[in-house]
TORSEMI-490575 format. One record per atom (N, C-alpha, C, CB): x, y, z; residue in one letter. Coordinates in steps of 0.2 Angstrom, whole numbers, plus 5000, padded with zeros to 4 digits. Glycine has a CB too. Layout:
! residues N
XYZA/...
***
This chain:
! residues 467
500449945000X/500050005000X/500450065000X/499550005006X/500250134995X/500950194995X/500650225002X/500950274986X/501250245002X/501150285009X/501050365008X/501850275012X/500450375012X/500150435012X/500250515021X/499350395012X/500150525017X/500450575022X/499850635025X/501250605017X/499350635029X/498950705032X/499450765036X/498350675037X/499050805033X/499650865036X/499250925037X/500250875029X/499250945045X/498450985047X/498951035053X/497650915053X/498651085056X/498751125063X/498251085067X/498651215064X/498351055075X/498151045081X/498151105086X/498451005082X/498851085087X/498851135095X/499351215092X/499551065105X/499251265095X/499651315094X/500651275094X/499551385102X/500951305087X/501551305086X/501751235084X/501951345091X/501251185084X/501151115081X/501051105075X/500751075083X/501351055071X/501151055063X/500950975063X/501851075057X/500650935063X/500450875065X/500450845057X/499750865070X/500650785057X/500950755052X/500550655056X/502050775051X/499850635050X/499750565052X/499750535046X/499050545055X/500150505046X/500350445039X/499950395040X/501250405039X/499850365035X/499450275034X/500050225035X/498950245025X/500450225036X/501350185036X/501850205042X/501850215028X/502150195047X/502650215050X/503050235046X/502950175054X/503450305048X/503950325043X/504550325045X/503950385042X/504950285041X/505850275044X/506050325040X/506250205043X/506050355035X/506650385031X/506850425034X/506450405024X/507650445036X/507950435039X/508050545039X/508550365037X/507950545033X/507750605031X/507350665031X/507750595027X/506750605032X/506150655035X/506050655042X/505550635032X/506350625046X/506350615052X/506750665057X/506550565052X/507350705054X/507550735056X/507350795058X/507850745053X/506550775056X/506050865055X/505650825059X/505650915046X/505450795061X/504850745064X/505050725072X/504750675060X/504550715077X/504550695083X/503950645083X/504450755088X/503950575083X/503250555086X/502950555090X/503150505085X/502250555091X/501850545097X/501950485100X/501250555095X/502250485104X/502150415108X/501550405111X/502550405113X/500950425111X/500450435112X/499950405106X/500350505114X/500150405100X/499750395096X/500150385090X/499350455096X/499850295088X/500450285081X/500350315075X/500550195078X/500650305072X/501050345065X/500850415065X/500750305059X/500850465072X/500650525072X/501350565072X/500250545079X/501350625070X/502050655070X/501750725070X/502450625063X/502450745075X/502450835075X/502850855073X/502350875082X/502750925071X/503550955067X/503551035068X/503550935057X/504051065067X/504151145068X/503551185063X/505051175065X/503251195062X/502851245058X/503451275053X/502251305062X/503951295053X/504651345049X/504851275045X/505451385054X/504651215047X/504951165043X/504351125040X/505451135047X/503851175036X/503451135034X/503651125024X/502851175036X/504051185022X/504151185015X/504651125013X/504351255013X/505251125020X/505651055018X/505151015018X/506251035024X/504750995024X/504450935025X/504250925016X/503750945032X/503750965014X/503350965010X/503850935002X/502951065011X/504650935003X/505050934996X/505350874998X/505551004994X/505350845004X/505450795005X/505250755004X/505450785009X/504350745006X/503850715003X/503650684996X/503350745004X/503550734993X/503650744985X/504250714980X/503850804984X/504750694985X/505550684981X/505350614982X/506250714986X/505250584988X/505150514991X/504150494987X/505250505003X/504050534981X/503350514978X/502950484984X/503350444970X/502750524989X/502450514995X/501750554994X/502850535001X/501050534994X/500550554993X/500250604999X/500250504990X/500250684998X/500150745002X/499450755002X/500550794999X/499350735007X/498550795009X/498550835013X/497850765013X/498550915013X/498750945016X/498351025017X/499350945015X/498151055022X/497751085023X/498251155026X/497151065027X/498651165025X/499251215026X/499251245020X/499951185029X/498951325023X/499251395018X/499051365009X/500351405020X/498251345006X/497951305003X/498151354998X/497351275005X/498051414999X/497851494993X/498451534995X/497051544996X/498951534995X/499451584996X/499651624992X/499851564998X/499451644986X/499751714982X/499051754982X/500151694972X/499351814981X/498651864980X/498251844973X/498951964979X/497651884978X/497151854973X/497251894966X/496251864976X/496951884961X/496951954958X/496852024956X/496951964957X/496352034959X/496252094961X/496952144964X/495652074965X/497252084969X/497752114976X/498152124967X/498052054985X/498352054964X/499152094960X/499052124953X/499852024959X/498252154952X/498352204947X/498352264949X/497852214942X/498152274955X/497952324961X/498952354965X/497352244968X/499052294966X/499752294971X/500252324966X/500052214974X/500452384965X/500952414961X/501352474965X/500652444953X/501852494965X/502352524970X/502352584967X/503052494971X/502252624967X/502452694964X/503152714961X/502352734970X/503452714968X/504452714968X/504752664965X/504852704976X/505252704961X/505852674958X/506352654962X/506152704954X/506652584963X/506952584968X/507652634967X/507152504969X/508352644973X/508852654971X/509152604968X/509252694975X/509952604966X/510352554965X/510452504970X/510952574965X/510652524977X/510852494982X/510152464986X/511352534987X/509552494984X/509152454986X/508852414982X/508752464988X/508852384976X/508752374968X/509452294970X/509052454962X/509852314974X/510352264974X/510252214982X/511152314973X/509952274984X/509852234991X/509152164990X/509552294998X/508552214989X/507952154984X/508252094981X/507552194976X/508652124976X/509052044970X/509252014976X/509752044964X/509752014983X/509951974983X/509651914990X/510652004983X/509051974991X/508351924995X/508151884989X/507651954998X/507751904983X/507651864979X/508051804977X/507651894975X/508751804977X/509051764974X/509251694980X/509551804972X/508951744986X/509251654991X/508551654993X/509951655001X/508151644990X/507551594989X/507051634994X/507651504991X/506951714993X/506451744997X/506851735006X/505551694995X/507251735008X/507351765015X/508051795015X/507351695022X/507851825020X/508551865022X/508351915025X/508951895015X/509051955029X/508952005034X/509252075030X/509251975040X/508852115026X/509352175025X/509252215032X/509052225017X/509952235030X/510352285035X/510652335032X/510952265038X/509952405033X/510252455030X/510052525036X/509852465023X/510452575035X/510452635041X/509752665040X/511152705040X/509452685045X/508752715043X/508852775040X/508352735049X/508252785036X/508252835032X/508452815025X/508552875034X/508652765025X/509052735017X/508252685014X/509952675019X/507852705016X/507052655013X/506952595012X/506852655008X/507052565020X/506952495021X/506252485018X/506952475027X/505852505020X/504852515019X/505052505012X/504252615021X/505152545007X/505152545000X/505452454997X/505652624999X/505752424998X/506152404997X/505652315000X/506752455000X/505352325006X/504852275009X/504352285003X/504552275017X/503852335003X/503352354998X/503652334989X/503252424999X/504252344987X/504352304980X/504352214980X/505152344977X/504552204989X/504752124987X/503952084987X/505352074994X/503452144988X/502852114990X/502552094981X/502252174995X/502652154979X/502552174972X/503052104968X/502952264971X/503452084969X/503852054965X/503551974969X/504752074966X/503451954974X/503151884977X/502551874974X/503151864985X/502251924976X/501151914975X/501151874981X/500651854966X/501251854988X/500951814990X/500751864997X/501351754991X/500251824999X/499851865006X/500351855010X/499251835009X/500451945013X/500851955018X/500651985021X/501351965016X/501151965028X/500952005035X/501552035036X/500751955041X/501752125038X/501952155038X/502252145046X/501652195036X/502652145051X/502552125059X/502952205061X/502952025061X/502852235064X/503152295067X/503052285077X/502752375064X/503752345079X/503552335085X/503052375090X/503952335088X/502852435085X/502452475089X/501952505087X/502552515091X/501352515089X/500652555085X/501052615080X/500052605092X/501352645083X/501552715079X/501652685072X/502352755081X/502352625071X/502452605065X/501952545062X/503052585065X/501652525064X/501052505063X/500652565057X/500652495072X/500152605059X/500052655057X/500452665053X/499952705061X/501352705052X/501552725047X/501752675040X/501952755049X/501652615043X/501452555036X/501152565033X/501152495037X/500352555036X/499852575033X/499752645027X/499552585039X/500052695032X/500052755027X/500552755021X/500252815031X/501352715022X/501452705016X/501452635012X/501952735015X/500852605013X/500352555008X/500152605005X/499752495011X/499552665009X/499052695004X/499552734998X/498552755008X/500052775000X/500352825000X/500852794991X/500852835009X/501252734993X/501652724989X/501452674984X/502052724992X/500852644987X/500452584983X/500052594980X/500152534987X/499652574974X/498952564973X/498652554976X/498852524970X/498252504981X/497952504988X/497652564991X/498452474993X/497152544990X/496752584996X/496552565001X/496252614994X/496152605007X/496452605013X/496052545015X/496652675018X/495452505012X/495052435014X/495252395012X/494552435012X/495752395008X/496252345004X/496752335011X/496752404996X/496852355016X/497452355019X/497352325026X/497752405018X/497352265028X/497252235035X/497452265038X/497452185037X/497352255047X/497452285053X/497452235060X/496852325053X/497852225062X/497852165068X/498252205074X/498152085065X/497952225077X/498452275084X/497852345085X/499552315080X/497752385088X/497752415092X/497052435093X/498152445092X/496452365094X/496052345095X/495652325089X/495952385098X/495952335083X/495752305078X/496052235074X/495752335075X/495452195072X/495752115071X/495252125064X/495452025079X/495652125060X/495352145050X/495952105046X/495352265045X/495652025045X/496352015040X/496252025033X/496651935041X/496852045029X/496652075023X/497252025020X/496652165022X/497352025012X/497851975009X/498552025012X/497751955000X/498652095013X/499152125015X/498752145022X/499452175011X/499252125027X/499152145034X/499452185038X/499052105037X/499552215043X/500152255047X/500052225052X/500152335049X/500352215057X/500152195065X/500752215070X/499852105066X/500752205075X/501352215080X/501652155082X/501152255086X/502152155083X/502252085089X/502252045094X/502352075089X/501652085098X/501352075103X/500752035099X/501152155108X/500252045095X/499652045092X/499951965088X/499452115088X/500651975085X/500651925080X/500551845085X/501551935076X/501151875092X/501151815098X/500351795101X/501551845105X/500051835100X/499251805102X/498851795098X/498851845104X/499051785093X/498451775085X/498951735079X/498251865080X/499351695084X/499851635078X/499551595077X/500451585079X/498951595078X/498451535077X/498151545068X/497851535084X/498051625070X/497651645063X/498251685057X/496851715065X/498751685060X/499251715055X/499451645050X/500051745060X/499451585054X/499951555049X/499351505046X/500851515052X/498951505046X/498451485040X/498351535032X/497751495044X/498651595036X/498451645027X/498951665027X/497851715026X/499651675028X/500251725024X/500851665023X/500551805030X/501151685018X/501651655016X/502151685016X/501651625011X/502151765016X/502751795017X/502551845024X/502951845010X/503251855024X/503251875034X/503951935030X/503551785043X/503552005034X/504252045035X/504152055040X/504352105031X/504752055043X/504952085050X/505252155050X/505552035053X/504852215051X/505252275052X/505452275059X/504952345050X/506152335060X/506552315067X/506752225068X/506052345073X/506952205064X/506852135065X/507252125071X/507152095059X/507752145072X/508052145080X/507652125087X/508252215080X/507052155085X/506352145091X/506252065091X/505352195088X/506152035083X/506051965083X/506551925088X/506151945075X/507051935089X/507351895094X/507151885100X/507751915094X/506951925103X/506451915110X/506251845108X/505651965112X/506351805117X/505951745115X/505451725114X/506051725116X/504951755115X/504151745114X/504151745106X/503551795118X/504351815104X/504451825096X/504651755093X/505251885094X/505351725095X/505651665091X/505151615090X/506351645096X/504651605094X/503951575095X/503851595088X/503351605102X/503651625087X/503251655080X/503551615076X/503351725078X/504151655073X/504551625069X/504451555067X/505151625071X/504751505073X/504551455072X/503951445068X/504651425078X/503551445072X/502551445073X/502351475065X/501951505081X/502651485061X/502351505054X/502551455047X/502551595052X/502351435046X/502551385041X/502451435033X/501951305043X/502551515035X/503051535031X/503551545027X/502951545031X/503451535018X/504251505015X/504751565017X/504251495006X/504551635013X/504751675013X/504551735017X/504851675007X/505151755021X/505551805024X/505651855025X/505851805024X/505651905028X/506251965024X/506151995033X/505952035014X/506852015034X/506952055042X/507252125038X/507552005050X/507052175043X/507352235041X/507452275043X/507252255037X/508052305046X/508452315051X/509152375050X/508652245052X/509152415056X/509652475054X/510252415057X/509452565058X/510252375062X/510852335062X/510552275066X/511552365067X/510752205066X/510552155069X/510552135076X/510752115067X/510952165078X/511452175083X/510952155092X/511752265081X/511252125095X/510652135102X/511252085107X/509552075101X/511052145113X/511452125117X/511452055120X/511552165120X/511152005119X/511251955120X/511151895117X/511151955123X/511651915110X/511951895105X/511251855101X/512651835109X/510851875101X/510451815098X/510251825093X/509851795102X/510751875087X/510551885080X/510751825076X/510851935077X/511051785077X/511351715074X/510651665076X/512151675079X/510251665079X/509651635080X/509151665072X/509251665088X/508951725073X/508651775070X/508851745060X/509051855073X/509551715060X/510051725053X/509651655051X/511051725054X/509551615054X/509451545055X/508651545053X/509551505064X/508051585057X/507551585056X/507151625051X/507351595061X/507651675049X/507251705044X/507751735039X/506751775048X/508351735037X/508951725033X/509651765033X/508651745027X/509951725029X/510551795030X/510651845029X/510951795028X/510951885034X/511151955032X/511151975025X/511751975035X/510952025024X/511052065017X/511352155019X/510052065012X/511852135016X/512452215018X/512552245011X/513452205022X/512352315010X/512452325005X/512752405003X/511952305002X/512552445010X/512752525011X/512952535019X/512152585008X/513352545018X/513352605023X/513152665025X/513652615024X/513152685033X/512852765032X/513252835029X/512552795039X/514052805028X/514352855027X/514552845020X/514752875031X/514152785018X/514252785009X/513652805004X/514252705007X/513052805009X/512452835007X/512552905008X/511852815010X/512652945012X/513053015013X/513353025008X/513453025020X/513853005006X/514253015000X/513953014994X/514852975000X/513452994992X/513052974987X/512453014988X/512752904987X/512153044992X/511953104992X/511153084993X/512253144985X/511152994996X/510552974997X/510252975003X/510552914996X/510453015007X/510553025016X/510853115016X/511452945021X/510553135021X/510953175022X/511853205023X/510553185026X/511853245022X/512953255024X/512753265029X/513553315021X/513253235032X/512953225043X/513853265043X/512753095049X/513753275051X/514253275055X/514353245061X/514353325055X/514753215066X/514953205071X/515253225075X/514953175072X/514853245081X/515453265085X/515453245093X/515453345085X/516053235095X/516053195102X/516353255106X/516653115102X/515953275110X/516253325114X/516253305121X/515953375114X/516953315123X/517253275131X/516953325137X/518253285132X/516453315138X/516453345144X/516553325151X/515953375144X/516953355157X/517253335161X/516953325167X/517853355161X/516853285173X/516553295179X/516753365184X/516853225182X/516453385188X/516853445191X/517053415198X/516453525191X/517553435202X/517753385208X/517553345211X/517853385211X/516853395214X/516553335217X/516253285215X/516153355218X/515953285209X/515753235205X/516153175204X/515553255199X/517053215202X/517353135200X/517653105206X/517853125195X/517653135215X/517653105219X/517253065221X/517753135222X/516553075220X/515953025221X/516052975217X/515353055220X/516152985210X/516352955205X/516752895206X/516753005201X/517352915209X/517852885208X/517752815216X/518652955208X/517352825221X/517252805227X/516852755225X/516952835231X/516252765221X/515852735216X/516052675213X/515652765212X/516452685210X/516752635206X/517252605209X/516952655201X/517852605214X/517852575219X/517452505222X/517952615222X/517052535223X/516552475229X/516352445222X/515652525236X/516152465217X/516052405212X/516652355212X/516052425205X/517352385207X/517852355204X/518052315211X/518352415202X/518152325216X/518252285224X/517952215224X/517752325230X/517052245223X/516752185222X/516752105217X/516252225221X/517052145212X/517252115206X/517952065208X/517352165200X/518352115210X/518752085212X/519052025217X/518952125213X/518652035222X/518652005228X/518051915226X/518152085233X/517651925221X/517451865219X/517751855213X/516751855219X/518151875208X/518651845204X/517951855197X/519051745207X/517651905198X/517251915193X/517351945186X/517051945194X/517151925181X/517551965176X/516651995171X/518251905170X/516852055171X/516152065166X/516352095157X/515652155171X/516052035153X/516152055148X/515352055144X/516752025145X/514952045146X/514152065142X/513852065146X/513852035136X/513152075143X/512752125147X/512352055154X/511952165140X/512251985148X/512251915151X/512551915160X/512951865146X/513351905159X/513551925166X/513351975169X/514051935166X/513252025166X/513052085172X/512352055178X/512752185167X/511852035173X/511351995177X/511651925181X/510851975173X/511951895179X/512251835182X/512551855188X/512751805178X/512951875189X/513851895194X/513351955198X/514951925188X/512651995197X/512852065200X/511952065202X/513152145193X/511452065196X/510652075196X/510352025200X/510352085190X/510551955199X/510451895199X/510751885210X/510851865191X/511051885210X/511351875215X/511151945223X/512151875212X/510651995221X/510852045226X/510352015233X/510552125222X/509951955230X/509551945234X/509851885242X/509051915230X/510451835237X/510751815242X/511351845244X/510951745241X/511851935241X/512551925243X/512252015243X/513351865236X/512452035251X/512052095253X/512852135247X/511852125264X/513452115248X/514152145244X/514052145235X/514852075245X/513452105234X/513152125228X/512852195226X/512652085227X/512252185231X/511852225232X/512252295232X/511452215237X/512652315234X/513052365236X/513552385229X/513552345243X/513952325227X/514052335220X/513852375215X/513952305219X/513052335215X/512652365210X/512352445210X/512052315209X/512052465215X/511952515217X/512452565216X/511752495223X/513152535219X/513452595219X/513852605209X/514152595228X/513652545206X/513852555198X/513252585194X/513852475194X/512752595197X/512052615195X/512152695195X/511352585200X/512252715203X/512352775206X/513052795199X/512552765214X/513552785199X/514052815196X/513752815189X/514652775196X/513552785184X/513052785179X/512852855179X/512552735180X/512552855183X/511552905185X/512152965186X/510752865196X/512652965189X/513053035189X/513553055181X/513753035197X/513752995178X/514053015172X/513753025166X/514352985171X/512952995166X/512553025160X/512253075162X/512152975156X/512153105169X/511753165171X/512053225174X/511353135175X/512853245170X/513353295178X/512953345175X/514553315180X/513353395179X/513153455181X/513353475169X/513753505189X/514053475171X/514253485163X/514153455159X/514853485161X/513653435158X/513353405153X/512853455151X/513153325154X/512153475156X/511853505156X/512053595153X/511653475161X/512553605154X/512953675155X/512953655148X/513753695160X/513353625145X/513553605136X/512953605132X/513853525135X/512553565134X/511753575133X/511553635131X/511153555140X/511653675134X/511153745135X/511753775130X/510953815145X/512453775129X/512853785125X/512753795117X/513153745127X/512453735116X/512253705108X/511553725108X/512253625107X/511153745113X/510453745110X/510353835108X/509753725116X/510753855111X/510953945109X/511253935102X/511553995116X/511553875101X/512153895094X/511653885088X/512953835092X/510953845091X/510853815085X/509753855086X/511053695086X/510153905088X/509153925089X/508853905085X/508853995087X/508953925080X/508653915071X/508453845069X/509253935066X/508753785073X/508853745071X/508153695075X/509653745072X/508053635072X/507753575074X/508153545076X/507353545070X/507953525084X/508453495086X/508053425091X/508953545091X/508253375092X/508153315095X/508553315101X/508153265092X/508253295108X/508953275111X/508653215115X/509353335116X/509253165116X/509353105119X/509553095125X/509653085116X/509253065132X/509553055137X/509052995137X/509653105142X/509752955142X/509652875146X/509152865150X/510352865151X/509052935153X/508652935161X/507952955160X/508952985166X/507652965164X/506853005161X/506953055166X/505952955161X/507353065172X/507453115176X/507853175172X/507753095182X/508453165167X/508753195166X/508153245159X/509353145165X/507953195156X/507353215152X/506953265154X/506953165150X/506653245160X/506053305161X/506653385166X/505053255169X/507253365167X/507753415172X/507853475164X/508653365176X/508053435158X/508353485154X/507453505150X/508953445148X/507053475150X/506253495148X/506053575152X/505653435151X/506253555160X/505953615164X/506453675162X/506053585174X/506953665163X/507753715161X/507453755156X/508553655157X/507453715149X/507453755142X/506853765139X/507853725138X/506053755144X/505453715141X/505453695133X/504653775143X/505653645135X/505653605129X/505053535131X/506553565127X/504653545125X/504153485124X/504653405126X/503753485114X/504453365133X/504653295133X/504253235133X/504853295138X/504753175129X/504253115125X/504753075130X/504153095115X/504153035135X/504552965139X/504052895133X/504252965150X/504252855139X/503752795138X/502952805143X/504152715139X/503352865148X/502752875152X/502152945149X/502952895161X/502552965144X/501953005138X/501452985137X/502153005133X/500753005138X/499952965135X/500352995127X/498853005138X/499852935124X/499852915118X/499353005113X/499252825117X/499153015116X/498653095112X/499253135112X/497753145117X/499653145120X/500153185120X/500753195115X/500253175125X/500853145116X/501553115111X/501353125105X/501753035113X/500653135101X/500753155094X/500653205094X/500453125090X/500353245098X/500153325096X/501053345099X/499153375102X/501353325103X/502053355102X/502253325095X/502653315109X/502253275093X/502753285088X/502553285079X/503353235089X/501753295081X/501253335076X/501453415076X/500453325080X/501653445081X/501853495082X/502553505080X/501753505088X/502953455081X/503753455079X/503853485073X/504053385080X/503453425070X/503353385061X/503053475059X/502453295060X/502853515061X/502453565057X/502953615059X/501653585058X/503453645064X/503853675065X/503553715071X/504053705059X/502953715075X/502753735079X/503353735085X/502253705079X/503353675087X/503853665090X/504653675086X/503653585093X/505153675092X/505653665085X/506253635089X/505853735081X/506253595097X/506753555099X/506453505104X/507353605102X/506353435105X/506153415110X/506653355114X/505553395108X/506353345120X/506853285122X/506853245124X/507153295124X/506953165124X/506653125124X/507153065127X/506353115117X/506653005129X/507152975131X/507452915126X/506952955137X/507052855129X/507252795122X/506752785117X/507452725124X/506252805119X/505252785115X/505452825108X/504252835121X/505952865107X/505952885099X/506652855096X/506052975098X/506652805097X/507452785094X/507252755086X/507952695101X/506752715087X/506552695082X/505752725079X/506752635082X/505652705073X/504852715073X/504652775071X/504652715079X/505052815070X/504852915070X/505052935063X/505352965077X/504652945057X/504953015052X/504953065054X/504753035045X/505553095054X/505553165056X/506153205053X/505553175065X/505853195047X/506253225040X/506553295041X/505753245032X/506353335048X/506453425047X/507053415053X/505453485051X/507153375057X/507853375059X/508653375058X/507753365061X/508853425061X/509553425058X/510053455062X/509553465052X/509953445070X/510353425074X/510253375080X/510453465075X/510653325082X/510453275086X/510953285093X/510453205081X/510653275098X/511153275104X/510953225111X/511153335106X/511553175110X/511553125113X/511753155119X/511853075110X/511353165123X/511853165131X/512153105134X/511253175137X/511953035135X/512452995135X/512452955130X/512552955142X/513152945131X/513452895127X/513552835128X/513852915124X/513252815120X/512852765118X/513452695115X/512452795112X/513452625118X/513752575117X/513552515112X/513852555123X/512852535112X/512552495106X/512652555098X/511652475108X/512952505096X/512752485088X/511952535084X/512452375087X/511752495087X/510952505085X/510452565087X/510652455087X/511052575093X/510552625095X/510652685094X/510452635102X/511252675092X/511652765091X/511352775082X/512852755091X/511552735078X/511452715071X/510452755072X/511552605068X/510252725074X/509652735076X/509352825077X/509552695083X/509952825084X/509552905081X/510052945077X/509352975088X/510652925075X/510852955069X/510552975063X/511252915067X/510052925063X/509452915057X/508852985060X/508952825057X/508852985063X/508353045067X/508753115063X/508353055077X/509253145059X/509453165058X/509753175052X/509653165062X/509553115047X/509853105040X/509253085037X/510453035039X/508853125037X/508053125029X/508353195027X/506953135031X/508653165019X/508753225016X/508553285016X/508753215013X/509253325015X/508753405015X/509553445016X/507953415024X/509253515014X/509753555011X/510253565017X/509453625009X/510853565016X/511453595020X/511653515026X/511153675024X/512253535032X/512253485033X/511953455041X/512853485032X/511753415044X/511553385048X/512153375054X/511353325044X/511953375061X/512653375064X/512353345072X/513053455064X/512553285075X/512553255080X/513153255083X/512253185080X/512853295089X/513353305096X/513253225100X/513053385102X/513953225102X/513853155107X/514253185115X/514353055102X/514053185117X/514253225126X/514453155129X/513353265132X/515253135131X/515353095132X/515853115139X/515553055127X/515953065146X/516253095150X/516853055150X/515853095155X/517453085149X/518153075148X/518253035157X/518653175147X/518652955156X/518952935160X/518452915164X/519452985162X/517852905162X/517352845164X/517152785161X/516952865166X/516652775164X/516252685160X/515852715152X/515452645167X/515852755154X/515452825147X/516052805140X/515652955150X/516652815143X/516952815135X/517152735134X/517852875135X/517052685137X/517052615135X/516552615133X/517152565140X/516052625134X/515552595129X/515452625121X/514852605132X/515752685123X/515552725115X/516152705112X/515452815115X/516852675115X/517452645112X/517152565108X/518152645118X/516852525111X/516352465109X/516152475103X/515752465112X/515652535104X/515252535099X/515452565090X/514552585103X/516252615093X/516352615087X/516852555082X/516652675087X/516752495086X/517052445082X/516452415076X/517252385087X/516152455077X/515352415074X/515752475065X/514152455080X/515452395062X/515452425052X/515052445050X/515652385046X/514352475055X/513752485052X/513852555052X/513152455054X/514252585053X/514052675052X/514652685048X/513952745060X/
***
């Protein structure tokens, strides 16, 4: 008798496979787990459904299967689905070389260089129903707007799954919060998955996802991959290899980004500070010492320090007094003095500014009344500020990490990081807050404190080949 093969969803992130035959092939098994519970039942990764499915086929194994039955747009969607924008080169080169490893891959480009543009042509070039995945309503929303904007598609043409609305459409947006609560109804209808900020996808509930879609093709897209605990090599695995194809100072030179500038300005503790400073970091470095600790990522810091404060009180004391020296180097006195420095040079100017803290945020807000955006901002607030920004109403605000990503804000053209920044991604990030083209040059101040834990990190981060 040939051997037949059923092939269904059960339980969330299960792909259940009942054959009429035990299956030995040695090949297909590698993707399979049996039910010891139930003979010739088999479970498999939902991401490993298209192997399963070329396996089958290869070994003339007879497929019944109710997985992803209809997956390309209908047609309506692909006479309908046309892109407006011409790509550039470098994004024209980035497209081919997803296309070419079989629909996945991660491009890695700096913001502002038109990732969006660039997902939207590969939609155009696959035809298949896709789900768009972002990490926050904002960009949620600014999907949407450039589906209408840059697509054919009008705006009933375009699904909705996140912020209190559940509308699936053959193109969908959603968040991934929403995608983790509704894998049940994602991977019945899309075959393509874009991950913007794909970086978010590495969380591990996200990695859930990944797995749980028994979508073929891919695409993550990302100003760097980068996370501090290491888990972009996961990410490369699930959804494809990197794709590198500009830099930000190669796009600057091309005239595709703004002409930026950067500047690292030392500003120094005043005595008191780097005696506290220096006491501070003692009772850490001691700590370290004294247990033969060594900290080289972020992993350990919780292990040897966050993790421990509850049995070792010499921890506790550690951490606190590394936290404290922190909280005094991204927040002295001369930082703030330099601050008011540059906002007098640049009157005229749109300016953003960046701090670690949200005390330090609402300290320089009160100082200079400057409109501030935390994560503790209501949502109405936070767009009429930078509803206000966007029109020139406003013309400097300041914020903490809730704008790093996520935000056009084409009218700015100075940026100032109060502390400095050890990630890759973060700095690149609001670098981009400052590079949407536009006349004359662009210029991020980075306020770093000379002969502390401040200039190690920013020395870190400039090992990174993404800027």
């Amino acid at each position: 008798m040939p051997t037949e093969v059923k092939i269904f969803f059960r339980v969330a992130f299960d792909l259940i496979l009942e054959s009429n035959q035990k299956i030995e092939d040695r090949e297909l098994l590698t993707y399979l787990k049996a039910n010891p519970k139930k003979e010739k039942e088999y479970r498999a990764l939902p991401i490993n459904y298209f192997k399963i499915i070329q396996i089958l086929e290869k070994k003339n194994i007879k497929i019944n299967s109710s997985i992803l039955q209809d997956t390309s747009l209908s047609h309506v969607y692909q006479s309908k689905f046309k892109v407006r924008l011409e790509l550039r080169e470098y994004q024209e080169q980035a497209l081919d070389e997803f296309l070419q490893n079989d629909g996945k891959g991660i491009i890695i480009l700096p913001t502002a260089a038109g990732k969006t543009i660039i997902g939207l042509k590969a939609i155009e070039k696959l035809k298949q129903k896709t789900v768009i995945v972002v990490p926050t309503k904002n960009l949620l929303y600014q999907w949407i707007e450039h589906l209408k904007k840059y697509s054919s598609l009008t705006r009933d043409m375009i699904g909705q799954l996140g912020d209190q609305i559940r509308e699936i459409k053959e193109i969908t947006v959603t968040t991934y919060d929403s995608a983790r609560l509704n894998i049940n109804l994602l991977r019945k209808n899309f075959n393509f998955i874009i991950l913007d900020e794909a970086h978010h996808a590495g969380a591990k509930e996200t990695l859930k996802v990944l797995r749980g879609l028994p979508s073929a093709y891919r695409l993550g897209l990302t100003a760097t991959p980068d996370r501090s605990d290491r888990g972009e090599e996961r990410l490369y695995k699930l959804i494809g290899s990197p794709i590198k194809v500009a830099s930000v100072s190669d796009l600057s030179k091309k005239g595709f980004v703004a002409e930026y500038e950067q500047m690292a300005i030392k500003v120094p503790l005043d005595e008191e500070e780097r005696e506290t400073y220096d006491k501070l970091m003692a009772t850490y470095r001691d700590y370290l010492r004294k247990r033969n600790i060594q900290i080289r990522t972020p992993e350990d810091y919780e292990r040897y320090l966050i993790f421990r404060v509850n049995q070792d009180h010499e921890a506790k004391e550690a951490l606190d007094a590394h936290r404290l020296a922190r909280n005094l180097v991204f927040s002295s006195k001369a930082k703030l003095s330099k601050i008011e420095e540059i906002l007098v040079k640049h009157q005229e100017d749109h300016i953003i500014i960046f701090s670690e803290f949200n005390d330090m945020v609402y300290d320089i807000s009160r100082r200079h009344l400057i409109p501030a955006i935390t994560h503790e901002t209501k949502s109405a607030e936070r767009s009429d500020i930078l509803r206000k920004f966007s029109r020139g109403t406003y013309s400097k605000i300041v914020t903490g990490k809730v704008l790093d990503e996520g935000w056009d804000c084409g009218n700015v053209n100075v940026g100032i990081i109060v502390s400095g920044t050890g990630q890759a991604r973060q700095f690149i990030q609001r670098l981009g807050r400052i590079l949407r083209p536009k006349e004359g040059k662009a210029i991020l101040y980075e306020l770093v404190t000379p002969e502390s834990l401040e200039t190690g990190t920013v020395r870190r981060r400039k090992q990174s080949d993404v800027i």
